[in-house]
TIRO-236755 format. One line per field, with one value per residue (C-alpha): y, z, x. Coordinates in Angstrom, 2 decimals. Example, Ala and Ser with C-alpha at 12.3 -4.5 7.8 and 13.67 -1.06 7.14 Angstrom:
y = c(-4.50  -1.06)
z = c(7.80  7.14)
x = c(12.30  13.67)
END
This chain:
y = c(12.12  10.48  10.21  7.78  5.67  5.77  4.04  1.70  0.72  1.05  -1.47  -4.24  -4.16  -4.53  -7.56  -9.19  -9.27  -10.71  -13.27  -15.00  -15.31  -16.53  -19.98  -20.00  -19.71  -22.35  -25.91  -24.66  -23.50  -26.84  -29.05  -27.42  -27.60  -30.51  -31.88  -29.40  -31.34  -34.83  -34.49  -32.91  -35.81  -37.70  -36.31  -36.18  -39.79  -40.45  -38.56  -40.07  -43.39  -42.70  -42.93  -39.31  -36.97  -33.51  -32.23  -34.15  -33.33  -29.92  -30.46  -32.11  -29.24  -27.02  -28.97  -29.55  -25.72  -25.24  -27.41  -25.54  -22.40  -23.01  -23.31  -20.37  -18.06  -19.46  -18.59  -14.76  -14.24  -15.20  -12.61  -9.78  -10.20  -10.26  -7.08  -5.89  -6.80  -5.16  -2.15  -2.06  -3.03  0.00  2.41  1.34  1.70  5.49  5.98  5.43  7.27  10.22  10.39  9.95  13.11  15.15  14.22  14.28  11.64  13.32  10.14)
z = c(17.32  14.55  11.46  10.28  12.96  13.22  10.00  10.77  13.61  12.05  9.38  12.01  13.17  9.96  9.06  12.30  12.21  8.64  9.70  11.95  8.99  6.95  9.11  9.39  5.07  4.61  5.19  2.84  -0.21  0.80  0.19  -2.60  -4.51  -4.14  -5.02  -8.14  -9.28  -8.62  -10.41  -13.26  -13.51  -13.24  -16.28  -18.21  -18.01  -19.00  -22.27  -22.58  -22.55  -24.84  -22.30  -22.74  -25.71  -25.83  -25.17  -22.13  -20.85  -20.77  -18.88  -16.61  -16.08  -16.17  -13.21  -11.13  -11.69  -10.21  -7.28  -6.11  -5.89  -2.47  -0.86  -2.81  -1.53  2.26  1.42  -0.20  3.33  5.24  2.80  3.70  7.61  7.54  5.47  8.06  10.92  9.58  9.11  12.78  13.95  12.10  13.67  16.66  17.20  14.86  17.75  20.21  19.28  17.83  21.41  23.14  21.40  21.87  25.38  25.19  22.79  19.62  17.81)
x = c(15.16  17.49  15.28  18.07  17.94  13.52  13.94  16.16  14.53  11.06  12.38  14.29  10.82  8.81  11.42  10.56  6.97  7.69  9.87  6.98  4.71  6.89  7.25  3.31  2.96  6.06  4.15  1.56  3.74  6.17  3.70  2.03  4.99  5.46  2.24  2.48  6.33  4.89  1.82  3.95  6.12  3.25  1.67  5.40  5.45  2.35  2.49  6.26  4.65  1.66  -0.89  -2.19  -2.56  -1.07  -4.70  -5.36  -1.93  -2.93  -6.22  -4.92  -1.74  -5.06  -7.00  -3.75  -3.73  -6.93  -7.00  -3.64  -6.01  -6.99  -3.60  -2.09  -5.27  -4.75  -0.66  -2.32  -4.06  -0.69  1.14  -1.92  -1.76  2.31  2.28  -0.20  1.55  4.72  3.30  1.78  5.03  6.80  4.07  4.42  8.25  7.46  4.87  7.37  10.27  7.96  5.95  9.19  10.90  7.87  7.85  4.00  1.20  1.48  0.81)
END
């Protein structure tokens, strides 16, 4: 057994497992951004123009804020089960090469 390698290959699989939750979390953070830059310009022009005080600028920075909550938590839970399935992914290529060596289930 090549420690070296283990981690190598531990890691290509890690980065894999990533890579599939990363397409699942992108439509959610795409279009949350964008929501979050429109609605910014949005309130820029509107204090530009007069329509809105400094103070109601901020509220409504503050509520934009808050309704973005949602998406970011559903975007949290993608980040929690991709760092989960990473890690299973890692064990599981440890477990093989480990069990393999041995010759016998050690892990």
């Amino acid at each position: 057994m090549n420690a070296k390698q283990l981690a190598t290959d531990m890691l290509k699989a890690a980065q894999s497992a990533l890579k599939a939750h990363t397409d699942d979390a992108h439509p959610y953070l795409q279009m949350e951004t964008r929501k979050l830059a429109e609605t910014a310009q949005l309130i820029a022009d509107d204090f530009a123009a007069g329509d809105i005080t400094p103070k109601q600028a901020k509220i409504l920075v503050k509520m934009q804020a808050d309704a973005s909550t949602s998406v970011l938590t559903a975007i949290d839970t993608i980040g929690r089960i991709a760092a989960q399935d990473a890690i299973n992914a890692a064990l599981k290529v440890l477990k093989t090469t480990v069990n393999t060596a041995a010759g016998i289930a050690l892990i």
